[in-house]
Wavefront OBJ file of the C-alpha trace (Angstrom):
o trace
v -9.925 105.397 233.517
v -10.352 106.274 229.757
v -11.208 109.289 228.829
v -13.431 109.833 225.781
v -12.510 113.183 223.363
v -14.983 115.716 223.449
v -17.085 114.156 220.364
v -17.738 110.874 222.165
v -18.725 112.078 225.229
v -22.266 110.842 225.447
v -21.408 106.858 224.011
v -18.516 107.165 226.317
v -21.039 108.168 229.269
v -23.231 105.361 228.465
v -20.502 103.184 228.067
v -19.608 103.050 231.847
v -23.603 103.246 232.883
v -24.319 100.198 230.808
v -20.977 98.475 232.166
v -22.426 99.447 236.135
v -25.643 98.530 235.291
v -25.283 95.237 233.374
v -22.411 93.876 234.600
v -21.196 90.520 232.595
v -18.849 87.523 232.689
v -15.048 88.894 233.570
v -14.404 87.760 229.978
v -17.260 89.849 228.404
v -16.470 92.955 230.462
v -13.226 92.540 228.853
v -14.374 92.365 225.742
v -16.692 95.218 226.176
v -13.703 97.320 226.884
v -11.396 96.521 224.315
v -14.716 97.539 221.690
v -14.421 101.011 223.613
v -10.633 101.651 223.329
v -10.624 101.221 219.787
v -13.639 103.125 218.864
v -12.599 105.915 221.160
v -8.732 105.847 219.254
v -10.416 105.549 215.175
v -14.485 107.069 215.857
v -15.931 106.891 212.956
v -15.135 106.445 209.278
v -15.586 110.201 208.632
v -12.536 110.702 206.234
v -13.659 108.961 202.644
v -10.167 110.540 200.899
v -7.878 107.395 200.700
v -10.249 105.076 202.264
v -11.596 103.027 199.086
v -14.071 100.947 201.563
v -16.055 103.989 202.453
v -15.248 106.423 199.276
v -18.736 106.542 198.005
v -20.627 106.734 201.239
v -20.533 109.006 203.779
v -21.084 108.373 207.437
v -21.230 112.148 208.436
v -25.200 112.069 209.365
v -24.107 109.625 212.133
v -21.532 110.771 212.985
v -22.562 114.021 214.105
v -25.601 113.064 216.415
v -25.004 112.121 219.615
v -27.251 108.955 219.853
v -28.175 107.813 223.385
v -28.487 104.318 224.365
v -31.720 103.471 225.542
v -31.478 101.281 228.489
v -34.736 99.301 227.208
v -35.057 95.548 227.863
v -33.474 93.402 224.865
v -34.989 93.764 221.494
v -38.549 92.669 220.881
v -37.852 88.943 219.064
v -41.515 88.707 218.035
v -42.635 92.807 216.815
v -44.888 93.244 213.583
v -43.353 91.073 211.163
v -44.648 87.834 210.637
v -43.342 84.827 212.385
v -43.088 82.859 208.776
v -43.637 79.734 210.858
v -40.345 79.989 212.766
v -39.471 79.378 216.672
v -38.287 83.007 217.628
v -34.712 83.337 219.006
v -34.117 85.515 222.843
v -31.754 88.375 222.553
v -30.915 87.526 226.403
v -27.670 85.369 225.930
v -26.893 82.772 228.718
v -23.706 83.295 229.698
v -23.392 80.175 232.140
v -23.023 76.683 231.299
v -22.380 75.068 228.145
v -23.691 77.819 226.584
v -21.841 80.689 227.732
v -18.621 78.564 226.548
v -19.976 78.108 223.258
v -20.436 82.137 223.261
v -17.190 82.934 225.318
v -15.343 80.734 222.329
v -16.511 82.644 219.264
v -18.224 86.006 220.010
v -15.714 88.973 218.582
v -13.280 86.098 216.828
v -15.016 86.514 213.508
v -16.209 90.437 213.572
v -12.764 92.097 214.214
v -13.170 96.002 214.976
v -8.612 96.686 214.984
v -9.860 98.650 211.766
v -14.170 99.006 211.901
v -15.545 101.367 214.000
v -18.752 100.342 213.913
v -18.168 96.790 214.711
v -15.735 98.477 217.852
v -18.722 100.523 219.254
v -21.692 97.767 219.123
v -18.685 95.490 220.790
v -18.603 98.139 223.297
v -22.206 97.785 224.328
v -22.752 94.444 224.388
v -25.080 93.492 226.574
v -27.858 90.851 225.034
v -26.712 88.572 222.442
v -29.360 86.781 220.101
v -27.619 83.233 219.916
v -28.901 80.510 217.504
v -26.618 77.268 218.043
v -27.081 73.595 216.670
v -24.640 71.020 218.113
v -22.876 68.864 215.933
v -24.297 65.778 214.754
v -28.015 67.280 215.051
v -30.094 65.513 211.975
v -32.923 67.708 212.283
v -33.409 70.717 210.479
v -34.153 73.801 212.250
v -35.951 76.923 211.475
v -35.257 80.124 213.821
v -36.539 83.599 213.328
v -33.987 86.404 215.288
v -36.182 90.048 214.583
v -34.255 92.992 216.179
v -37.528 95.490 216.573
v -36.736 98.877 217.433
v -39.003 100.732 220.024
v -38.849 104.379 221.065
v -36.709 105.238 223.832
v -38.279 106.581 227.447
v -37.601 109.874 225.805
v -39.601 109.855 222.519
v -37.442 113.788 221.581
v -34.072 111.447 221.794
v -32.468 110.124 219.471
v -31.455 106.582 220.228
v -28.888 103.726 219.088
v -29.201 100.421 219.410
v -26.007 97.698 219.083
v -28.084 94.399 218.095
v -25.460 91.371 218.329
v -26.480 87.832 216.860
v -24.129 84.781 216.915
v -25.184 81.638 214.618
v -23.173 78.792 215.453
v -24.030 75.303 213.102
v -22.022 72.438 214.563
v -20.861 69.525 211.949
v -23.500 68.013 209.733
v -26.204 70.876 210.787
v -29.379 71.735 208.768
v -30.248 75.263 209.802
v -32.237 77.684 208.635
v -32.199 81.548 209.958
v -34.278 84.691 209.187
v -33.038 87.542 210.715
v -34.618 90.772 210.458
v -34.458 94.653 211.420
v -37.857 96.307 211.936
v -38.555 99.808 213.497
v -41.003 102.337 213.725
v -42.028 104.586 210.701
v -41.069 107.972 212.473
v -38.209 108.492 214.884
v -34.533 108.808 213.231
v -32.630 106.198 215.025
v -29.209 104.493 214.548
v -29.034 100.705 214.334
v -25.218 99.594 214.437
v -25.464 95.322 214.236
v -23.365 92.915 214.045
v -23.675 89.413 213.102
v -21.017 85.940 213.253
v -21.915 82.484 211.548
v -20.109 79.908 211.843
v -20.288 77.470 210.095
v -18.716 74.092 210.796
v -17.768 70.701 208.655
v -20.805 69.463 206.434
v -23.335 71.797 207.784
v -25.869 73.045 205.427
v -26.928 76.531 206.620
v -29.656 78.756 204.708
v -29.392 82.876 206.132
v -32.069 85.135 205.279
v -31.890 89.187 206.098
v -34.405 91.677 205.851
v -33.968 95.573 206.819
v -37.253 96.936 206.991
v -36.778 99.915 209.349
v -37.671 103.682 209.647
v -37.596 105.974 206.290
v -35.326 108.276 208.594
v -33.464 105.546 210.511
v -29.686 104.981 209.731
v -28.684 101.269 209.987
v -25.080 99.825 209.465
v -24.638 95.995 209.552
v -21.639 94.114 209.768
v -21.684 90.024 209.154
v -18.872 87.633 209.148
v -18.715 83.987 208.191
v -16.769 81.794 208.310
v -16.819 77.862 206.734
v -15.316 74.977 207.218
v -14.749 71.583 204.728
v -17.950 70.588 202.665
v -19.999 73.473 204.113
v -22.556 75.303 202.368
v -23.852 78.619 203.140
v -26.575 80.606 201.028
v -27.824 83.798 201.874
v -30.450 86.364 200.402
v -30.617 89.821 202.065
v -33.023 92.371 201.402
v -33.511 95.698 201.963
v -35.620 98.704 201.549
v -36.459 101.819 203.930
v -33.909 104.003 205.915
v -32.405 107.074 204.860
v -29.195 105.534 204.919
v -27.881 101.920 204.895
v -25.042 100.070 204.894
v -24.484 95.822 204.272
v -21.024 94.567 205.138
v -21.129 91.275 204.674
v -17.963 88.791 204.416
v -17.653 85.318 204.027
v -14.179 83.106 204.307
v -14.314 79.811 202.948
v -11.680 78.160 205.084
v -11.874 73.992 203.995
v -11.853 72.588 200.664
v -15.475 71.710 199.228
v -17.324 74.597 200.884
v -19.616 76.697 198.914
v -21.611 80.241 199.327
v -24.073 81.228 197.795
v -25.041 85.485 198.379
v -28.220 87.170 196.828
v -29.534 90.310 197.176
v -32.187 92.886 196.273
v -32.941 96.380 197.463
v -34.801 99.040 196.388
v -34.343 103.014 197.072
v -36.395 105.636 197.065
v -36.335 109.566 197.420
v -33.112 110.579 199.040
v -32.316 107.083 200.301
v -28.819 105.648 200.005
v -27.733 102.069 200.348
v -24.160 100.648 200.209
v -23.363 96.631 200.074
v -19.920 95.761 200.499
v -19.144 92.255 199.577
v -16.355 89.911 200.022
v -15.535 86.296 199.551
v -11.958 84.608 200.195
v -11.165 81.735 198.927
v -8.709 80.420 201.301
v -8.780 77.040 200.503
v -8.825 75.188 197.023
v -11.876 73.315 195.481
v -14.511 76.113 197.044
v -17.206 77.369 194.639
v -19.235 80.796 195.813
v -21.919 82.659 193.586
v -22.411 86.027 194.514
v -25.344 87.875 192.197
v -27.119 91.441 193.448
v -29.651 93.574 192.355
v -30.929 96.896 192.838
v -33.669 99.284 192.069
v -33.110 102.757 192.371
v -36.219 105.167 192.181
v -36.071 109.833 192.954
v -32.458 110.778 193.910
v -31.495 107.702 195.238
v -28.103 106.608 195.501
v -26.675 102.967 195.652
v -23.254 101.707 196.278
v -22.058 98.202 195.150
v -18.282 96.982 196.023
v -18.423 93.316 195.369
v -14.526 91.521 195.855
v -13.702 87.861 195.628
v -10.271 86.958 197.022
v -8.872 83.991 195.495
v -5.281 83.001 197.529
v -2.427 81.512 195.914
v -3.127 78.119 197.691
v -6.823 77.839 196.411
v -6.306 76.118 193.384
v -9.471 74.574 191.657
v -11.591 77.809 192.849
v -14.746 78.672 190.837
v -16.482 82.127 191.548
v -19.121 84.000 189.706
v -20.365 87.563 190.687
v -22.920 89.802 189.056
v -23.885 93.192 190.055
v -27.824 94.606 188.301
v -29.138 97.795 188.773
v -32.687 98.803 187.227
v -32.936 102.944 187.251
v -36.131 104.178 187.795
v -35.298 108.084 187.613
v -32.687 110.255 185.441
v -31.778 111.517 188.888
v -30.788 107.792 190.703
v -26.881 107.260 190.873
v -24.732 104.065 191.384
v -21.486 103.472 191.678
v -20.743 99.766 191.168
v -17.005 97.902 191.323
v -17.220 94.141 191.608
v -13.679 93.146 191.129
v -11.514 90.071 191.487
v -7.956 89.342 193.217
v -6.468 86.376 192.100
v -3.730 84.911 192.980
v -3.887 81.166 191.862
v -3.558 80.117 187.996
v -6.270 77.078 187.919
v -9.593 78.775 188.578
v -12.991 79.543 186.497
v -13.626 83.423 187.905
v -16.063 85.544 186.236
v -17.801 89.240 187.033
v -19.498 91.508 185.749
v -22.274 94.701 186.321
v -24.734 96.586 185.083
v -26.883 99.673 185.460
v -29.978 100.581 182.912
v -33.456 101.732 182.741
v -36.109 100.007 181.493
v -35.787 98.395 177.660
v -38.098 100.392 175.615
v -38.796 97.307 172.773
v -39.931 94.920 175.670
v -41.942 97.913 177.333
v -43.508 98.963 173.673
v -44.290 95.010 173.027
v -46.362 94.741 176.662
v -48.392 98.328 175.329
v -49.180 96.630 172.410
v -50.545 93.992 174.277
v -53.099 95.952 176.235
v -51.257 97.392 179.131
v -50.841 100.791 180.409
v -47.795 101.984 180.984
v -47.840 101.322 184.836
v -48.867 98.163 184.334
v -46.328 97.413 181.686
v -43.413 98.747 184.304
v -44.899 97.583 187.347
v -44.080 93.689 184.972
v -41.381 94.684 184.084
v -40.083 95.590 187.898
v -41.457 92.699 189.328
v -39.257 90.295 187.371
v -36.342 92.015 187.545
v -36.666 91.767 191.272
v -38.347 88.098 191.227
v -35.219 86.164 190.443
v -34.052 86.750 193.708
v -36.840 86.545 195.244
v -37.414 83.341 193.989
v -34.433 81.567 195.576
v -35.967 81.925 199.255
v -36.714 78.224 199.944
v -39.810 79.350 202.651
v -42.757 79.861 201.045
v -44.155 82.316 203.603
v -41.464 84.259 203.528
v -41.627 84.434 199.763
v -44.923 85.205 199.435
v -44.281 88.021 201.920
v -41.151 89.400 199.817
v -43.464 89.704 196.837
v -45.623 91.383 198.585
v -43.423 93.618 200.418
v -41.573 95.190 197.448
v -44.605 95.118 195.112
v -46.275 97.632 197.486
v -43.033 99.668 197.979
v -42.445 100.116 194.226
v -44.176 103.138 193.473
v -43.879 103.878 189.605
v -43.794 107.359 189.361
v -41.119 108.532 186.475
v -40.303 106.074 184.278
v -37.298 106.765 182.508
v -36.867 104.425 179.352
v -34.059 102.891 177.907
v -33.088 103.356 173.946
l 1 2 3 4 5 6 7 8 9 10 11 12 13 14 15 16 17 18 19 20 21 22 23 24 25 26 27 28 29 30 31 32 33 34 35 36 37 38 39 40 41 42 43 44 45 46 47 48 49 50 51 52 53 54 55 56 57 58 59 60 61 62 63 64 65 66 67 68 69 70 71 72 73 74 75 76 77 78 79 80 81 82 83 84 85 86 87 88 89 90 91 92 93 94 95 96 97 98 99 100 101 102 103 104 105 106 107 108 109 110 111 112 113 114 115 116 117 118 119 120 121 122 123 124 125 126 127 128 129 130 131 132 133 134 135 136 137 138 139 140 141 142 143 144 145 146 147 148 149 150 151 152 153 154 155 156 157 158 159 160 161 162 163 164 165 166 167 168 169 170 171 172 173 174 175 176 177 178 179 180 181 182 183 184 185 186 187 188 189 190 191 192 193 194 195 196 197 198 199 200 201 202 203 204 205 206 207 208 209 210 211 212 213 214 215 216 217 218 219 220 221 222 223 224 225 226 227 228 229 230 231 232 233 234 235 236 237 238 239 240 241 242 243 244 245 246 247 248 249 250 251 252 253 254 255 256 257 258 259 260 261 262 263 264 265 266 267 268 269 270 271 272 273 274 275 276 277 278 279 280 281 282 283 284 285 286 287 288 289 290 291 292 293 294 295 296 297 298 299 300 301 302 303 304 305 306 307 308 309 310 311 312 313 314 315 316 317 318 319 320 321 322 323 324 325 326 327 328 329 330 331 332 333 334 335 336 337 338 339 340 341 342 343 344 345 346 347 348 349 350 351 352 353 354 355 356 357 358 359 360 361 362 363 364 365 366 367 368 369 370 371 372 373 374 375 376 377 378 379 380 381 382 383 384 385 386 387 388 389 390 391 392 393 394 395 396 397 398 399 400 401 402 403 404 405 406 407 408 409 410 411 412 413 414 415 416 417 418 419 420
């Protein structure tokens, strides 16, 4: 039997309960072990000297509390966000049938943990997978809702982590559209470690949308892989705002010629929040196009990370990528550290990046004064569409409406630093 070392004792513990108690296919038990023996040989990503993925962010807070696993039933799929007008997805996988093969085939092929931690440990505890699958040749479009809602544990003193999985499988010529979202309490300072594959396959059109909205004091690291096949397209827009410390992975390989990505963002910190969104797009085949634009607002001592890469291989020939990185400061004391950068290795391809990082323009602010507003209202404009153009490319219009909303109440002017 594997032992665990001394600082793993508790995951290790519940490890082997949750493997006794919710026993699974031979193949996912399998699985489930392999996810142990590499998080118990690399833990955590503790050491930031020499390790460029995780040099501005450190995963000590984690690290250092021994979070229990809850043993709750799975996640809530409806909880207090809105349902947007969306069928809600079941976090209780079927492992049988046709089904369970379609799982057995792809879950842990995209979201390798050899080197990730993270993505080892929620492997590890698998237990409930959210699974949204369209077959191929399905016309129709569909709209699915997956919310991960965290609850407190049977011990409200404990501090508890949850390992949300969600697989998204599009078949050929799929329409599908996703919203997946992390909610939680306002109070208790949990751990949510997810991790989330999409395929998608030949000609399927699929539209992702992900929202953390969790606990002020909750920690939440999220891992997503995709992968795309010929004459895909993919868009995504991820949002984010709450938790005392957050982390976006998120990776996409386009893998047949003619597939395109599309990957928005906007988050906003406040005091003593940080936020890192690492971003990556390979080009592995020629003729691919992928736009990759973020934006962040920073407010107190906040602190925001933004490593944006796009991986052009010498075989993708006929590649066109754009990536933008904005940040709007809202304090002298908010920080980010911002590296988009680009790796290419082909010689016919239109590549372009760039970032920024300012406060608010001081001509444009002085022009809405003169027009009547104070300066809160002036900012609060000012704010608003900064953060709109990304807002603006969700396609639902409830979900829209309730982005506006959402940020617009959590961006609390306060100091207003202005720009020269």
């Amino acid at each position: 039997m594997t032992q665990a070392p001394t600082r793993h004792e508790r995951y290790f513990a519940d490890h082997q309960a949750l493997a006794a108690a919710s026993p699974g296919p031979a193949w996912l038990d399998t699985l489930r072990a392999a996810g142990w023996e590499r998080f118990n040989a690399i833990g955590f990503p503790t050491a930031r000297r020499g390790n460029e993925r995780w040099k501005y962010t450190a995963v000590a807070p984690i690290a250092r509390v021994n979070f229990a696993y809850p043993f709750l039933p799975p996640d809530n799929v409806g909880g207090p966000e809105p349902d947007f007008g969306f069928a809600a997805v079941s976090a209780a996988a079927d492992f049988d049938g046709e089904t369970g093969d379609a799982i057995r085939q792809h879950l842990g092929r995209l979201a390798s943990f050899e080197d990730d931690g993270f993505a080892a440990l929620n492997t590890a505890f698998l237990r409930d997978v959210a699974v949204v699958r369209v077959p191929d040749g399905s016309g129709a479009p569909v709209a699915v809702r997956v919310n991960h809602a965290a609850t407190d544990g049977p011990d409200v003193e404990q501090r508890y982590a949850r390992h949300p999985r969600t697989l998204i499988l599009a078949g050929r010529n799929a329409n599908l559209t996703v919203i997946e979202t992390y909610t939680g309490p306002p109070g208790p300072r949990y751990f949510t470690n997810a991790v989330t594959e999409i395929v998608v396959s030949e000609g399927a059109q699929v539209d992702h949308y992900r929202l953390l909205n969790e606990s002020p004091a909750a920690y939440h690291v999220g891992v997503t892989r995709v992968h795309q096949a010929r004459d895909s397209s993919f868009s995504s827009a991820s949002f984010a705002l709450g938790t005392a410390l957050a982390r976006n992975d998120f990776a996409v390989t386009l893998d047949g010629p003619g597939a395109y990505c599309s990957l928005n963002g906007l988050y906003y910190t406040g005091q003593g929040q940080h936020i890192d969104n690492l971003i990556s797009i390979d080009h592995a085949q020629p003729h691919c196009t992928s736009r990759l634009n973020y934006k962040g607002i920073l407010d107190g001592n906040s602190r925001a990370v933004f490593g944006g890469e796009v991986l052009v291989r010498r075989n993708a020939q006929k590649s066109d990528a754009q990536q933008t990185d904005k940040n709007l400061l809202l304090s002298e004391d908010a920080e980010v550290d911002s590296k988009p950068s680009l790796l290419i290795y082909a010689d016919d391809v239109q590549c372009s990046h760039g970032a920024t990082a300012g406060q608010i323009d001081a001509q444009t602010l002085f022009y809405l004064r003169s027009r009547g507003l104070d300066l809160a209202a002036a900012s609060r404009m000012l704010i608003s569409a900064f953060a709109r153009e990304i807002v603006n490319t969700v396609k639902p219009q409830p979900l829209r409406d309730y982005l506006d909303s959402l940020f617009d109440r959590n961006i609390a002017v306060k100091t207003l630093p202005v720009g020269r």
